[in-house]
C-alpha positions in Angstrom: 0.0 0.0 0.0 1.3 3.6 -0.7 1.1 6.2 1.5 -1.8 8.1 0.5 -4.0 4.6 0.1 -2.8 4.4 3.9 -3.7 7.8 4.3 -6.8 7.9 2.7 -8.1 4.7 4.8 -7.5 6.1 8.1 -8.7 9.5 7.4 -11.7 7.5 6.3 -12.1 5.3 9.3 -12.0 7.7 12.1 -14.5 10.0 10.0 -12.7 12.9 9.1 -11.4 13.6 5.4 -10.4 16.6 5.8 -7.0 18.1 4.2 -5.6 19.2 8.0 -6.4 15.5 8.9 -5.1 13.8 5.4 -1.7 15.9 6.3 -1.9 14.8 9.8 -2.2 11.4 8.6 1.0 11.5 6.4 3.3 12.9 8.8 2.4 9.9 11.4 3.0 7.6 8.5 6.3 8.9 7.9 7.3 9.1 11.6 5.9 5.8 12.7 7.5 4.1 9.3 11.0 5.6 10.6 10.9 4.4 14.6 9.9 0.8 13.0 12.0 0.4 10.5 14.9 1.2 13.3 13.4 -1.3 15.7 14.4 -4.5 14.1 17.5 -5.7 11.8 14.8 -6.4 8.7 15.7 -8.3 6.5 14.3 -6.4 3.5 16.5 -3.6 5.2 19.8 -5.3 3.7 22.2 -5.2 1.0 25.5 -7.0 -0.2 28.4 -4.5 -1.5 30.9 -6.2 -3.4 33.9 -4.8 -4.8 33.9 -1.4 -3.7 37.6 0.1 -3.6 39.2 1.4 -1.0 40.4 4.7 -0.7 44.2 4.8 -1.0 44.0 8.5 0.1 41.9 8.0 3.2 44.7 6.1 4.7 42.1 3.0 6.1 39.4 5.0 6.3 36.4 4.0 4.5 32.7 5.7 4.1 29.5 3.6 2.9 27.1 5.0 0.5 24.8 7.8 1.8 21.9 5.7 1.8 23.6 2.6 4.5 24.2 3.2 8.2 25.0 0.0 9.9 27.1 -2.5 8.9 26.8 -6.7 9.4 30.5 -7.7 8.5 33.1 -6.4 6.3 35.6 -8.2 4.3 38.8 -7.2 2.0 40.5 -8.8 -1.0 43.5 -7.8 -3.0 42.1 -9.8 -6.2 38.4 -9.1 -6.2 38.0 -12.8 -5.8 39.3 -13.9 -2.5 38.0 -11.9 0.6 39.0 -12.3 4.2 37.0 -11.1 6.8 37.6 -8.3 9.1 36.6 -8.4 13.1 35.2 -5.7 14.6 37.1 -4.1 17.5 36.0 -0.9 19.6 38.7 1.1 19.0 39.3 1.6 23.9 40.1 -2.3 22.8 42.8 -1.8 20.0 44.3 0.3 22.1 44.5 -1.7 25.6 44.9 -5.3 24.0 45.4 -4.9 20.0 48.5 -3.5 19.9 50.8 -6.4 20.2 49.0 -8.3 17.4 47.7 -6.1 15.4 50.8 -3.9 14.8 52.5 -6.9 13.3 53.7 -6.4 10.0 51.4 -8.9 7.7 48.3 -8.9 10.2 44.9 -8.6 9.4 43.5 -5.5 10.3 40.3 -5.2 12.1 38.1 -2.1 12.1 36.2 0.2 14.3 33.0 2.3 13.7 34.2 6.0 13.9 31.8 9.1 13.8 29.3 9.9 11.1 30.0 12.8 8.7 28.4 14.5 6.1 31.2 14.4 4.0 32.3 11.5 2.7 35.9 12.9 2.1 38.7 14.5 4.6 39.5 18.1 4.5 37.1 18.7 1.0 38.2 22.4 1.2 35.4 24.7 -0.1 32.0 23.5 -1.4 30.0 24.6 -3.8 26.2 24.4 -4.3 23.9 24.6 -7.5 20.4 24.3 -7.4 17.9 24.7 -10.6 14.8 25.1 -7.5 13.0 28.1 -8.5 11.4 28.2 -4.9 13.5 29.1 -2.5 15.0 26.9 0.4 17.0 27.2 3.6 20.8 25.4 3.5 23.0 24.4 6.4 26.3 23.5 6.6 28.3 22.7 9.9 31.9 21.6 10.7 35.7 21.7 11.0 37.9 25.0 9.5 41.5 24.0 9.2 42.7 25.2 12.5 40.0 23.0 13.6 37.5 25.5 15.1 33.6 25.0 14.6 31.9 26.9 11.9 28.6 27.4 10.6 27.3 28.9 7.3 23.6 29.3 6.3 22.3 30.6 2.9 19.1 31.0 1.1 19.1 29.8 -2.3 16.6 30.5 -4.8 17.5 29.6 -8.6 15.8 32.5 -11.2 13.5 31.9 -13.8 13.7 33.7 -16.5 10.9 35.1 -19.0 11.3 32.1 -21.6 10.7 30.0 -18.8 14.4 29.2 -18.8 15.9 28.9 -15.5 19.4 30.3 -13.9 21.0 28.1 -11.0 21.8 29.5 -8.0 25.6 28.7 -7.5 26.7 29.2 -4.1 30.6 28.4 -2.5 31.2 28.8 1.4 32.7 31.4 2.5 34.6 29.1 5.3 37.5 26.3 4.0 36.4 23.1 5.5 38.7 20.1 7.1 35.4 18.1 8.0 31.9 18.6 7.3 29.6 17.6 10.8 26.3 18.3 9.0 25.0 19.6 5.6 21.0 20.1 5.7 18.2 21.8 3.2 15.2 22.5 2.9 12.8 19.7 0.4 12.6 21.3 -2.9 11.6 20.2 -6.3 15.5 19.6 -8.1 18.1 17.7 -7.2 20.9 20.3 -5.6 24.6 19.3 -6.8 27.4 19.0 -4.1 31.3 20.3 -5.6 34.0 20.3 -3.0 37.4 21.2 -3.9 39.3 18.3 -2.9 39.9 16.4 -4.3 39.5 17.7 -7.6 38.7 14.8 -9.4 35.8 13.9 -7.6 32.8 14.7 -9.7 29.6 16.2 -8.1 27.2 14.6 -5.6 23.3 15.3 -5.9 21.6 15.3 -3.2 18.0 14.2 -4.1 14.9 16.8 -3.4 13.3 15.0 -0.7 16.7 14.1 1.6 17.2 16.8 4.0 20.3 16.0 5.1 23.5 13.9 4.4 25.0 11.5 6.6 27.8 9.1 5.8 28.9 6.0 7.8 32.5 6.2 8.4 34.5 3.1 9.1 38.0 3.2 10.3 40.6 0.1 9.4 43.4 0.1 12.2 46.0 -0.4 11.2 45.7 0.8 7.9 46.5 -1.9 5.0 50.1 -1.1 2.3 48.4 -0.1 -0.4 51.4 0.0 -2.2 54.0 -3.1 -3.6 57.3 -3.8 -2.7 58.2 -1.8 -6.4 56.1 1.0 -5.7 53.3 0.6 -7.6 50.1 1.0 -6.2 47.7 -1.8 -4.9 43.8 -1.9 -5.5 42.1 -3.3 -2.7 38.4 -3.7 -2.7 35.8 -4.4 0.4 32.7 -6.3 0.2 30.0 -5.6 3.1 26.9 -6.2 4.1 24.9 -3.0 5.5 21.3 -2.2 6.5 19.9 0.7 4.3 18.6 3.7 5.7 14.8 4.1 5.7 13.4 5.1 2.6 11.7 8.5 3.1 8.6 7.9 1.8 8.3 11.7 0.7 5.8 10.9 -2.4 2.2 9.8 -1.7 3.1 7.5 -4.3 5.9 5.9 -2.2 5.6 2.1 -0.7 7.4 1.3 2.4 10.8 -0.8 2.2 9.4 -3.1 4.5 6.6 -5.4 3.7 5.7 -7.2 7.0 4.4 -4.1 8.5 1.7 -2.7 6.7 -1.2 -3.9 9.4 0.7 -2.5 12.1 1.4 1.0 10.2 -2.1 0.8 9.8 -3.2 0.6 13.4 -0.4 3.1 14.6 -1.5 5.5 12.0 -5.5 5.2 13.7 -3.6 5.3 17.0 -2.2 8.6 16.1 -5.7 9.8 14.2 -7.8 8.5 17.0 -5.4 10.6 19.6 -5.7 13.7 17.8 -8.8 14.0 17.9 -9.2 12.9 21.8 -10.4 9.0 21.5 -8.2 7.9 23.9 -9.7 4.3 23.8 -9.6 3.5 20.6 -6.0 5.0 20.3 -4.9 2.6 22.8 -6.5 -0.2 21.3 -5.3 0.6 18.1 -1.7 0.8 19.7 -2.2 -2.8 21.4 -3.1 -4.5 17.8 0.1 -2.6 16.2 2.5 -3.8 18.8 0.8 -7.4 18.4 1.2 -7.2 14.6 4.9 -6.4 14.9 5.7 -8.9 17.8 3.8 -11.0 14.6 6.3 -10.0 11.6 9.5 -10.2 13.5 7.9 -13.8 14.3 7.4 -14.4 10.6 10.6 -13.3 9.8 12.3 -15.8 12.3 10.3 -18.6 10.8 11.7 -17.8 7.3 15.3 -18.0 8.4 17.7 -20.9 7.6 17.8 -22.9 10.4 21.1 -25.5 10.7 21.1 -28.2 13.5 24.2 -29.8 13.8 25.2 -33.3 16.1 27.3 -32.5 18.9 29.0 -35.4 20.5 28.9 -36.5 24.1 31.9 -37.2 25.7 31.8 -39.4 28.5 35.0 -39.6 29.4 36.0 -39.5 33.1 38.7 -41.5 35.2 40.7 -43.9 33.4 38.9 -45.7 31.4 41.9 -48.4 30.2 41.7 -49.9 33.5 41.0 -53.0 34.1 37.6 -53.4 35.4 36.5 -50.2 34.4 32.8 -50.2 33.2 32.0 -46.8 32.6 31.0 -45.9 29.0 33.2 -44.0 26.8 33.6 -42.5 23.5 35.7 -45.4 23.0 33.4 -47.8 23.9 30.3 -46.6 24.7 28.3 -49.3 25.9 30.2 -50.3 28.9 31.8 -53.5 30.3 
């Protein structure tokens, strides 16, 4: 079901189809869709990356896409082919018990989870903005100058249309030279709004699609960081393959279909919940909370049933004393009925 079809039905069931409540009905759908969709490690929620390449620049450091956040296991391979996979290791650990094993020449690294940016590159330098959005919108940009102070810019960026209904961008560069960017945010608008950052130059643009309001990278951190280069000095391509759970799709069309397919009913329900509270039901909002909980207790149950179960034979040792004595009548995994 799409969001309006959601919408629509419990607009239609508590008796009021009114624009304020239809609104009212799509922000709880969004909201509610975001907390469950965080609540449980869907399945549906998951995706494979293979052969991504590492950074030689970032020295170990590694970002995932824009759209991942958490990741399930993460593995590196020099051919593309054969991948070894990494353990994960708080980095208060490395430090008190990893250093005499993993500052061996030749180990594997492991890797740590390290905070989120909204850059996915070190010191980018100045960014520039274009936007094509004829109405105008608020952007927000947060982080490190180089002598690592805190800085903040906002601008409001409006592109121009012109009488032949041809439009000028608005192009926009910070005023502020960036080491790290903490948090770039907008306004939803119509158009895409293109990303430039000076370094490194031959990174091409990033679009940051109208309905995201903010970016948010995952950053990963390999300690120590692999020789990306040979024994002759030419450079080594190493690639990762990971498995990470996707951010939750926004759902900012009323055409949209949430990600997750197990949780329509109780979307449902906590949508009525939400209807039926605004407009002072308290009993029916509570029953209409009890039946979503028990329809998600009832998908994460489905989803447990679907998994591959493997039961394996684990043998019994009874083994105790000697059993090579003489006179000894004790089973055994030697001889395991006895004397």
């Amino acid at each position: 079901m799409t969001v309006l079809d959601i919408a629509s039905f419990a607009s239609e069931t508590v008796g009021d189809i009114s624009d304020e409540m239809m609104n009212f009905a799509r922000r709880a759908i969004r909201l509610k869709y975001q907390t469950l969709y965080d609540a449980h490690a869907w399945r549906e929620s998951m995706r494979v990356l293979e052969g991504y390449p590492l950074d030689p620049t970032l020295n170990g450091v590694l970002f995932l896409p824009y759209d991942c956040e958490e990741v399930i296991f993460l593995s590196l391979s020099y051919d593309g082919n054969n991948y070894t996979r990494l353990s994960y290791r708080e980095r208060d650990w490395m430090e008190r018990f990893g250093t005499r094993y993993l500052t061996v020449p030749g180990s594997i690294p492991a890797y740590y989870r390290a905070e989120n940016l909204a850059w996915p590159y070190l010191n980018p330098g100045q960014l520039t903005f274009t936007s094509y959005d004829p109405s105008i919108f608020t952007l927000f940009i947060s982080g490190l100058d180089q002598n690592g102070n805190l800085v903040q810019e906002t601008y409001k960026v409006e592109a121009v249309v012109n009488p032949d209904n041809t439009v000028n961008p608005a192009v926009v560069t910070t005023a502020n030279s960036f080491s790290q960017i903490n948090v770039l945010s907008k306004g939803i608008t119509a158009q895409p709004l293109q990303i430039g950052a000076q370094f490194p130059p031959l990174v091409p643009p990033a679009s940051m699609p109208p309905g995201m309001s903010e970016l948010m990278f995952t950053q990963l951190v390999l300690y120590p960081a692999p020789v990306l280069v040979s024994q002759n000095g030419l450079p080594i391509q190493m690639v990762y393959r990971t498995q990470v759970k996707l951010k939750a799709d926004t759902l900012d069309s009323d055409s949209s279909t949430p990600r997750i397919s197990h949780i329509t009913d109780a979307l449902i329900e906590f949508t009525l919940a939400a209807l039926y509270k605004k407009s002072r039901q308290l009993a029916k909002s509570d029953s209409c909370e009890q039946k979503a909980i028990a329809h998600i207790q009832a998908a994460v149950q489905i989803e447990k049933n679907q998994s591959e179960m493997r039961q394996q034979a684990v043998p019994v040792f009874y083994d105790s004393g000697d059993y090579l004595a003489t006179g000894y009548v004790r089973a055994s995994s030697s001889y395991p009925w006895g004397w």
